[in-house]
VOGU-3710 file (C-alpha; in Angstrom, 3 decimals, decimal comma):
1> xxxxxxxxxx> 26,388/23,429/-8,960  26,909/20,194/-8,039  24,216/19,602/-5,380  22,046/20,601/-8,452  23,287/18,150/-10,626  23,099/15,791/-8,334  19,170/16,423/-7,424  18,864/16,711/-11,374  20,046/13,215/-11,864  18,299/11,302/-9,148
11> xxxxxxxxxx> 15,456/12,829/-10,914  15,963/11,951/-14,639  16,824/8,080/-12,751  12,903/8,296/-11,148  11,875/9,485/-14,538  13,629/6,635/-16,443  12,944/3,674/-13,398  8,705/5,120/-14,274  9,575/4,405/-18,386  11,418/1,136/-17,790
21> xxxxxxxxxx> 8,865/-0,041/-15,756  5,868/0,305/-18,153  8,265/-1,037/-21,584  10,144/-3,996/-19,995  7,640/-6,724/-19,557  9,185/-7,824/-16,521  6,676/-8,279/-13,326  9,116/-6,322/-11,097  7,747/-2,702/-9,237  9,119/0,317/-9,796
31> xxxxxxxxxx> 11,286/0,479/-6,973  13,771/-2,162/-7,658  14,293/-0,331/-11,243  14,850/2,687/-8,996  17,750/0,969/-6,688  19,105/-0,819/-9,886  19,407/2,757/-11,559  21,008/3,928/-8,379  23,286/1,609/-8,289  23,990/2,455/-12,015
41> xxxxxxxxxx> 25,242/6,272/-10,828  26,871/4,724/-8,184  29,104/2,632/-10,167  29,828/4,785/-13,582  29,004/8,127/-12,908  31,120/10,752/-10,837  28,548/11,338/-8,443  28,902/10,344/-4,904  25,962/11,095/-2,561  27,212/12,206/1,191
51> xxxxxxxxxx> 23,685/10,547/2,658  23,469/12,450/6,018  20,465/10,598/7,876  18,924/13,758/9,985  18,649/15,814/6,545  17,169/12,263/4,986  14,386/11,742/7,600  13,826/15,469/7,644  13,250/15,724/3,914  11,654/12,645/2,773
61> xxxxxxxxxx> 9,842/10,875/5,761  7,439/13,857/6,938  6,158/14,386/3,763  5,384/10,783/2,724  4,299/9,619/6,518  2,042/12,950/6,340  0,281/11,849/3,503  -0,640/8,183/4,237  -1,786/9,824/7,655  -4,346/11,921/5,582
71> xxxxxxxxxx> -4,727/9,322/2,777  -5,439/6,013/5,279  -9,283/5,798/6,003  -9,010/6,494/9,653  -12,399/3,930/9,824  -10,376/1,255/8,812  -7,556/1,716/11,538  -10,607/1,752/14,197  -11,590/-1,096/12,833  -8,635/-3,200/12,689
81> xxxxxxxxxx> -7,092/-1,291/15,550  -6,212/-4,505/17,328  -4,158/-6,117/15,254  -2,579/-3,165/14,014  -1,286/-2,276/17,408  0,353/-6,175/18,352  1,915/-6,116/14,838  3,020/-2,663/15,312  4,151/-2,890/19,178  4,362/-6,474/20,347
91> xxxxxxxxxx> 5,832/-7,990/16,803  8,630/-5,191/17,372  9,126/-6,263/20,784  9,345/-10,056/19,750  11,666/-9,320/16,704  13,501/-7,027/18,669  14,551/-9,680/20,931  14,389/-12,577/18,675  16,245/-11,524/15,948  18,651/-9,468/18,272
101> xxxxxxxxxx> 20,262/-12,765/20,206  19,775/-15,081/16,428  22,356/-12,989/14,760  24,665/-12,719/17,915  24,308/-16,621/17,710  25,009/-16,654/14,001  27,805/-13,964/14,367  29,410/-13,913/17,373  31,699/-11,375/16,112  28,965/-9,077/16,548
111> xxxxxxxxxx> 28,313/-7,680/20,119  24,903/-8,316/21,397  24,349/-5,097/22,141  24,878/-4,134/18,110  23,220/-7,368/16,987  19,877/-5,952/18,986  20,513/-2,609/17,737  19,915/-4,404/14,057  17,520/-5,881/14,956  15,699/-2,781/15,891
121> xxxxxxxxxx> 15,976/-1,253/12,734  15,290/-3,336/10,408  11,938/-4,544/12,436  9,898/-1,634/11,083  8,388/-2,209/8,038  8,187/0,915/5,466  4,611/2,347/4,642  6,489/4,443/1,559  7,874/0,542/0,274  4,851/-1,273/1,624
131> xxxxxxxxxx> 2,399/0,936/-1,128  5,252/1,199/-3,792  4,783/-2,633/-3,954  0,545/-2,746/-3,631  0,726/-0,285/-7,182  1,979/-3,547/-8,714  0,719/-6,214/-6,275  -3,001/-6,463/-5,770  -3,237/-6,494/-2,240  -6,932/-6,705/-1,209
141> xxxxxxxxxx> -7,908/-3,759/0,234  -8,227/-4,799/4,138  -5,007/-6,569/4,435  -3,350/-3,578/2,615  -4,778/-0,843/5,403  -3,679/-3,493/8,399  -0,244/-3,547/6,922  -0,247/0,754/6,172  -1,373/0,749/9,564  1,065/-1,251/11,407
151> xxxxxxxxxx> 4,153/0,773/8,988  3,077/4,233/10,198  3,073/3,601/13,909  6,121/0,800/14,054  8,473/3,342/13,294  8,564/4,984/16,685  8,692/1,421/18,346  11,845/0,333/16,688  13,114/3,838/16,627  13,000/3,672/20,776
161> xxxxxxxxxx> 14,678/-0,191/20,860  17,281/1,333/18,076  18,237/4,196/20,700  18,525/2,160/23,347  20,296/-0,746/21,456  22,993/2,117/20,468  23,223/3,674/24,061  24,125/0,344/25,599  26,678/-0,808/23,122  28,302/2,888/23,864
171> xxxxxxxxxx> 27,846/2,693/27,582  27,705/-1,002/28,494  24,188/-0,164/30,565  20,715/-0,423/30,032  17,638/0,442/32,120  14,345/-1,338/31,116  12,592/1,734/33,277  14,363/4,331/30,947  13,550/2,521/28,277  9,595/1,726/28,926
181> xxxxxxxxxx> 9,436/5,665/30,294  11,014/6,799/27,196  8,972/4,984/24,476  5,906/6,533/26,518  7,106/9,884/26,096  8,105/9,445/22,366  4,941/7,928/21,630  2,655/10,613/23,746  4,123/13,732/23,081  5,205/13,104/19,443
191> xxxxxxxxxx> 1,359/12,276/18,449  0,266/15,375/20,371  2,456/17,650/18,842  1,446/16,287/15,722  -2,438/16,885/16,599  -2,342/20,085/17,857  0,028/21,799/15,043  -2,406/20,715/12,787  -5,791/21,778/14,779  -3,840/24,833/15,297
201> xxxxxxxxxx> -2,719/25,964/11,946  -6,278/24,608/10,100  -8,187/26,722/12,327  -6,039/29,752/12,398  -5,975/29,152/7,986  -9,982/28,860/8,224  -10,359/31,857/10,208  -8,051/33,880/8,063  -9,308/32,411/4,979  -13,385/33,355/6,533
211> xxxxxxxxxx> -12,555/37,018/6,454  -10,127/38,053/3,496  -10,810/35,237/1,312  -8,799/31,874/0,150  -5,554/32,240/-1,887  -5,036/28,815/-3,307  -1,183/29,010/-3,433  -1,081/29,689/0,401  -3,578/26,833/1,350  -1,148/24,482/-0,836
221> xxxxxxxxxx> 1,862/25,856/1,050  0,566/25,207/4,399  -0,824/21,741/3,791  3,106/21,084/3,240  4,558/23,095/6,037  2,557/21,135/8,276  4,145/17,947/8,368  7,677/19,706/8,331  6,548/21,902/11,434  5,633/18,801/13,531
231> xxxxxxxxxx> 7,973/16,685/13,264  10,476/19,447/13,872  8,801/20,747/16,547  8,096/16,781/18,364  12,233/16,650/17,251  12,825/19,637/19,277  11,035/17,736/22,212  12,764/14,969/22,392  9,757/12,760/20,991  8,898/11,088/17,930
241> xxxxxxxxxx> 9,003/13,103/14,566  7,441/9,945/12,789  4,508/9,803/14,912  4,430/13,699/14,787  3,997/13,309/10,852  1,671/10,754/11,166  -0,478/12,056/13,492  -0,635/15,582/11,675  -2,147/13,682/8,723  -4,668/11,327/10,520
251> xxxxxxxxxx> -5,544/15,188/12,453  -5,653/16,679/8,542  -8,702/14,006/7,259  -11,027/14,618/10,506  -9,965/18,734/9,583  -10,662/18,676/6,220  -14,252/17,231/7,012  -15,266/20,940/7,566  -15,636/21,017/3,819  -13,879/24,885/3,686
261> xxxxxxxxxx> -11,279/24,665/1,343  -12,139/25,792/-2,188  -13,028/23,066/-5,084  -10,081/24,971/-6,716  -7,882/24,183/-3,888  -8,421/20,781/-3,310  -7,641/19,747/-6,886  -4,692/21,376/-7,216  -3,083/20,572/-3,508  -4,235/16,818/-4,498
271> xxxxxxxxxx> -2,231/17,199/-8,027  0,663/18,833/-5,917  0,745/16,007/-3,346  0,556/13,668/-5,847  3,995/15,000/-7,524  5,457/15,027/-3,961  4,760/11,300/-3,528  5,900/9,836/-6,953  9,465/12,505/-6,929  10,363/11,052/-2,984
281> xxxxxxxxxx> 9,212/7,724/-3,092  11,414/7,555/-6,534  14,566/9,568/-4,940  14,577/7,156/-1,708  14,987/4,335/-4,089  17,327/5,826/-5,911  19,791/6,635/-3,431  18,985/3,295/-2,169  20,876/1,828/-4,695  23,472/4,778/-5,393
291> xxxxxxxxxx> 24,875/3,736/-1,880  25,070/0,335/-2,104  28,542/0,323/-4,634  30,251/1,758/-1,550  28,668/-0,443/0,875  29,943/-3,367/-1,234  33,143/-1,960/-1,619  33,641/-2,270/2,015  32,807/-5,736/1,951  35,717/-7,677/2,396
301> xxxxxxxxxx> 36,535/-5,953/5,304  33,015/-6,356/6,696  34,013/-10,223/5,658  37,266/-9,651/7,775  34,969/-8,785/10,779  32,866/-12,507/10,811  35,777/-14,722/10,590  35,007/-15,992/6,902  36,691/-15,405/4,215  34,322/-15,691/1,164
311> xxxxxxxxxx> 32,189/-12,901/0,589  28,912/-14,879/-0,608  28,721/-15,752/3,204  27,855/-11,864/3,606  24,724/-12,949/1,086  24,043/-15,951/3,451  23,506/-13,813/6,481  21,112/-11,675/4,349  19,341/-14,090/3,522  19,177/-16,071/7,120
321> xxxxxxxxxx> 17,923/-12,790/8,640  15,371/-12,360/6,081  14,138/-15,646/6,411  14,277/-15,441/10,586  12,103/-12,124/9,867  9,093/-13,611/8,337  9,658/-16,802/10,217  8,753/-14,840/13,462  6,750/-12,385/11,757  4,344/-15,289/9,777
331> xxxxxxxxxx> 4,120/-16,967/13,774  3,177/-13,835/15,339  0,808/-12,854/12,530  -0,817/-16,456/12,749  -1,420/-15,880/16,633  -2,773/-12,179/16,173  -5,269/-13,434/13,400  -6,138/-16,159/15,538  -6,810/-13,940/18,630  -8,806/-11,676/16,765
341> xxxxxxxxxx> -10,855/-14,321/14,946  -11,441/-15,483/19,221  -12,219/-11,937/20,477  -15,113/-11,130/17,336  -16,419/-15,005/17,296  -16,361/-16,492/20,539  -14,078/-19,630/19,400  -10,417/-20,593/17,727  -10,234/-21,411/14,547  -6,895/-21,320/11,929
351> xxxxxxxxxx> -6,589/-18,403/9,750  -5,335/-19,363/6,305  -1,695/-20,058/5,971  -1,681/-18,262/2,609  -3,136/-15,274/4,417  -1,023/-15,322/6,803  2,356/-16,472/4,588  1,179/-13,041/2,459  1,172/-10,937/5,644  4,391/-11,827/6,377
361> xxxxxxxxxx> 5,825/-11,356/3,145  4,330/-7,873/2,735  6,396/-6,858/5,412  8,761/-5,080/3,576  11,507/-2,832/4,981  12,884/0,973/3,395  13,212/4,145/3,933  13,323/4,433/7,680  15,732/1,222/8,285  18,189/2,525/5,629
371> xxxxxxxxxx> 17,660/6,237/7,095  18,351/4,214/10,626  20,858/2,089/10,511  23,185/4,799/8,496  22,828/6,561/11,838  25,125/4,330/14,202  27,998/6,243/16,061  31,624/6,159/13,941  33,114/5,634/17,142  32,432/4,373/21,102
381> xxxxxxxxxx> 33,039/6,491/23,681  36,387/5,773/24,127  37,345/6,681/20,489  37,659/3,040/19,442  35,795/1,975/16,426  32,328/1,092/16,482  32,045/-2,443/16,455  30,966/-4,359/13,526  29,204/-0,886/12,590  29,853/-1,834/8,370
391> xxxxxxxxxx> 28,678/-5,029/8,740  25,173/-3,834/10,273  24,893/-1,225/7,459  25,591/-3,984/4,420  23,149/-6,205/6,462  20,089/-4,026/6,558  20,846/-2,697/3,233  20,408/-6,344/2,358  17,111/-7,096/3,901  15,609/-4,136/2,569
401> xxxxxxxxxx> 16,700/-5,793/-0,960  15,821/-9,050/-0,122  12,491/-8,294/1,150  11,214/-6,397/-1,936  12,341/-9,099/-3,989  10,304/-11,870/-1,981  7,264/-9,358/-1,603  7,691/-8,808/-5,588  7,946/-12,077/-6,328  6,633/-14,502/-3,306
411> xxxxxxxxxx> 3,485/-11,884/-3,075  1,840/-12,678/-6,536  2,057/-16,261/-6,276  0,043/-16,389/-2,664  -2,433/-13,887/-3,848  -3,369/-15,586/-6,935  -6,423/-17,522/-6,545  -6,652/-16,441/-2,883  -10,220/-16,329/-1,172  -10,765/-14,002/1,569
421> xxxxxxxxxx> -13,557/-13,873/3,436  -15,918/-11,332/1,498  -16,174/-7,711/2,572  -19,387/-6,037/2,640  -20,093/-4,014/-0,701  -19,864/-0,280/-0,334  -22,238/0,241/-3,617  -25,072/0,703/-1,427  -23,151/2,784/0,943  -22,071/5,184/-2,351
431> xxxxxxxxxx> -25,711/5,184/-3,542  -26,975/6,337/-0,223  -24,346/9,215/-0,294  -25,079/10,407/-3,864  -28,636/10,572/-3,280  -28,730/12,377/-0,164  -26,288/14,695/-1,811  -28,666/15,287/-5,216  -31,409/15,821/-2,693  -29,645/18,590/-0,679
441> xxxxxxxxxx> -28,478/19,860/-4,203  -32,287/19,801/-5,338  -33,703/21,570/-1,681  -31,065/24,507/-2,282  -31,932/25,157/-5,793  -35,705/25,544/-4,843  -34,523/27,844/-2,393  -32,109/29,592/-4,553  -34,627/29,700/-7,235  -37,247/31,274/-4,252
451> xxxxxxxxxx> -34,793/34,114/-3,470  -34,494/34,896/-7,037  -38,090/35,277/-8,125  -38,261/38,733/-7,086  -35,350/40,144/-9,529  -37,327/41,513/-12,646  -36,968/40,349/-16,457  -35,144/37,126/-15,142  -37,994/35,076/-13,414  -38,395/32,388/-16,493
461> xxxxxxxxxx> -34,759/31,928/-17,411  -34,137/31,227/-13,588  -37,380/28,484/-13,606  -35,709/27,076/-17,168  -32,691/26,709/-15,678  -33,973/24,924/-11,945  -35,916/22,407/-14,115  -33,052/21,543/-16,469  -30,573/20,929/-13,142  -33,338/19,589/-11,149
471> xxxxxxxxxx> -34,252/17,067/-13,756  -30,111/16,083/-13,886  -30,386/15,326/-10,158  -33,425/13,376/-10,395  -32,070/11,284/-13,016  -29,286/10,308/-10,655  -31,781/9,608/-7,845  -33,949/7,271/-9,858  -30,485/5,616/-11,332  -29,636/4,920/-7,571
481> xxxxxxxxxx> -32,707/4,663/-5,838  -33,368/0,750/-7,842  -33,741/-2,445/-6,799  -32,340/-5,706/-8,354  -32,478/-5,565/-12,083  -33,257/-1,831/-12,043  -30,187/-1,008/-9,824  -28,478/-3,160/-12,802  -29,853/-1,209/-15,475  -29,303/1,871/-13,889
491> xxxxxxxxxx> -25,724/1,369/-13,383  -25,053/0,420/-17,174  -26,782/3,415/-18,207  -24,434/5,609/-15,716  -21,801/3,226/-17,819  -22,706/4,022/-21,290  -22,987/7,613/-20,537  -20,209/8,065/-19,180  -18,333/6,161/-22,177  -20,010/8,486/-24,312
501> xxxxxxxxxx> -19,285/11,840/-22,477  -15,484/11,206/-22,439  -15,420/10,228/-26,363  -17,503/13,493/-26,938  -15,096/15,514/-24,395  -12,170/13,610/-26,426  -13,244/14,959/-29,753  -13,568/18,149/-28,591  -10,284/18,573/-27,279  -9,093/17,672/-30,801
511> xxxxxxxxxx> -10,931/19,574/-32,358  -9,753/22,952/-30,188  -6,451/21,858/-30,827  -7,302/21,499/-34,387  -8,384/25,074/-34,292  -4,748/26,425/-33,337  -2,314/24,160/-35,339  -4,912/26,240/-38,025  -3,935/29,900/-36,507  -8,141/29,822/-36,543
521> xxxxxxxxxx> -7,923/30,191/-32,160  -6,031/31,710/-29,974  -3,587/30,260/-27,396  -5,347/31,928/-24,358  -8,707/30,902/-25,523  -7,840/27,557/-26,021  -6,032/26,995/-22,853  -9,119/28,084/-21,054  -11,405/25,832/-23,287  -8,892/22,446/-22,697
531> xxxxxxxxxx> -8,859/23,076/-18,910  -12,778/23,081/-18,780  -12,832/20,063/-20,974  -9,810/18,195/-18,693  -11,895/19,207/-15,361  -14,939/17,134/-16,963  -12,860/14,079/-18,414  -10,953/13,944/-14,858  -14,542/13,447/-13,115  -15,804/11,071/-15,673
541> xx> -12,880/9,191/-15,805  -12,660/8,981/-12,195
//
């Protein structure tokens, strides 16, 4: 009973951190209204959370990873593919190191061995914190899929330099070979595994679903098996479970090209997904904050441990590695921009230090550096303490903090007014689409209508209905098919009518409902009746 209470209550705190978040008319994301809420149960209510990181990773970070896989335009990471990989690999290698000797400098109570070991972990940033943020930041769209990018495959990067970190402050040795041969493996084998699970399982579900038909419940069951299966499975094999995840959704939008899955499906595995996303990304927030009362409550020891005696010198550390963070991460942005804007152009020129100061602050850490750093050995292998191993946890749990309050409020204020260079318009790219689609829709009612004619009695009611659908398409074609002031004018008449179907589909919902507050319908009839009426107002207001 109490592990359900528990569950039940970091629930009703993402419920609550969603309602505070829309009344309070305070500019601050949902997240930090999660952690604040957390810390709330942590401090009053007699629930303690026992946050063991394997079950954390297993339970939350598939999932979510799986999804922005699938979700991410895999165009975009093409495109962008070579800054993505230096912030993703060379940024970790440079923090790695960077960061790793600053806070041995700044706390020489902390081996170096540890310090780099921090600095490992918290040099991922967090796709599930980096889009919690962009719901309430408007992060244009290109810098938002370089930044999902780099999260989902940085993880497996610091992940290796975290290992290795760990095995040398346990053993006193390190081998750069080990290391290099290592991340290789992890890297390979964990985005294999994640490809071929999924290739495997979507065309063993196709064939099945070919022959004896599609049950929508399965389909929505497998779609989250997946992600659980490969990362388990790349786990298993010694590689990366991230990458697994990750890969399995990139491999799930080239699968679900194939266009098999029922309309049915689809909507309701999107609805499901949806609920997945918005119930984890709440819960890691949550406990987030539930653990941080404990992690304060060690503090003075932790304060013990540096030589200093006040505890706001604990806050000054935060804050000096936060600031070291997108120090080296706004230099090392600046010099990938500026290598890019070489290899496309031909010659240097300066990105835009607000560009570049935005990149850096959007660099925010979660889920996988608390999941991380909670994982460092109790003891070495002597049986002697861990060193510092407190400190390091109150540390990252501080950056994490500290850098979704800069993104939340640094973010806005570098945005505002900021001009990027302009992307090309994908209006013309849309209207190509939906007329090539209303023509195929148009060619297979003519031959629909042809294979028809011969069944007796029915031969004008099928014509009727081909011209009344035809005509619908064509009306879509000519909308699109404008120049100029017609494409204009076509546009605000797809506008207006769309204004006007969802007020008419409004009324009529109120009107059903009318009906059985009356006892004049039944419940079963009118369930059927809204659902129609919701399918059509969720693709006009779409």
């Amino acid at each position: 009973m109490e592990t359900v209470t528990i569950a039940l209550v970091l629930l009703l705190a993402v419920v609550a951190s969603g309602l505070l978040a829309r009344i309070l008319p305070l500019p601050v994301p949902r997240p930090l209204f999660q952690i604040a809420l957390g810390a709330a149960i942590g401090l009053f209510a007699d629930i303690r959370v026992t946050l063991d990181p394997e079950i954390f990773f297993l339970l939350f970070l598939p999932p979510l990873l799986f999804l922005d896989g699938w979700r991410i335009p895999p165009e975009e990471l093409v495109k962008d593919r070579a800054i993505i990989v230096e912030l993703a690999l060379g940024l970790v290698v440079v923090t790695v190191t960077g960061m790793g000797f600053f806070i041995h400098w700044m706390i020489p109570a902390v081996p170096l061995a540890v310090a780099f070991a921090l600095a490992a972990i918290i040099s991922p940033t967090d796709p599930i914190a980096v889009s919690a943020i962009a719901r309430r930041v408007p992060i244009p769209r290109r810098m938002l899929h370089i930044l999902e990018g780099e999260s989902l495959l940085n993880d497996a990067s610091g992940l290796v330099c975290f290992r290795f970190a760990v095995a040398a402050a346990l053993t006193g040795a390190f081998s750069l070979r080990e290391a290099l041969f290592s991340f290789a493996w992890v890297s390979v084998a964990g985005v294999a595994v994640g490809v071929l699970v999924t290739y495997a399982v979507t065309r063993a579900k196709d064939w099945i679903s070919d022959r004896f038909g599609e049950d929508t419940g399965s389909q929505i069951l497998i779609s989250l098996l997946i992600p659980f299966g490969s990362y388990l499975l790349a786990e298993h094999l010694d590689a990366s479970g991230i990458l697994a995840a990750v890969a399995a959704g990139l491999t799930m939008s080239f699968a679900e090209t194939s266009g098999r899955a029922l309309a049915t499906t689809r909507v309701r595995r999107s609805t499901v997904w949806d609920t997945i996303q918005y119930t984890a990304n709440g819960i890691i927030f949550v406990l987030l904050g539930e653990q941080l009362p404990g992690i304060l409550a060690r503090a003075a020891e932790t304060v013990d441990i540096t030589g200093n005696r006040e505890s706001w010198w604990l806050v000054l550390y935060v804050v000096a590695i936060t600031a070291g963070l997108a120090a080296l991460r706004f230099a090392w942005v600046w010099l990938s921009l500026r290598l890019t804007i070489l290899r496309r152009r031909g010659r240097t020129t300066s990105p835009s230090w607000r560009i570049v100061a935005a990149m850096s602050f959007a660099g925010v850490r979660g889920a996988v550096t608390l999941a991380g750093v909670l994982t460092l050995p109790l003891t070495l292998a002597d049986g002697t303490p861990f060193p510092a191993r407190d400190l390091a946890i109150f540390l990252a749990m501080g950056v994490i903090i500290a850098s979704l309050l800069a993104a939340t409020f640094v973010l806005p204020l570098l945005l505002n007014g900021l001009e990027l260079p302009p992307e090309p318009s994908r209006q013309a790219e849309e209207d190509a689409a939906r007329i090539a689609a209303a023509e195929a829709a148009i060619a297979e009612i003519g031959r629909f209508l042809r294979a028809a004619g011969d069944r007796a009695g029915d031969t004008d009611l099928y014509v009727a209905a081909a011209s009344e659908i035809t005509e619908l398409y064509r009306q879509r074609i000519d909308r699109r098919s404008g120049e100029g002031d017609n494409a204009d004018m076509g546009l605000r008449a797809e506008r207006i009518e769309r204004e006007m179907r969802l007020a008419a589909l409004k009324a009529e919902r109120a009107e059903l409902f009318r009906k059985v507050r009356r006892r004049e319908l039944g419940t079963e009839t009118a369930r059927k009746l809204v659902r129609e009426i919701d399918i059509l107002e969720t693709r006009y207001a779409g």
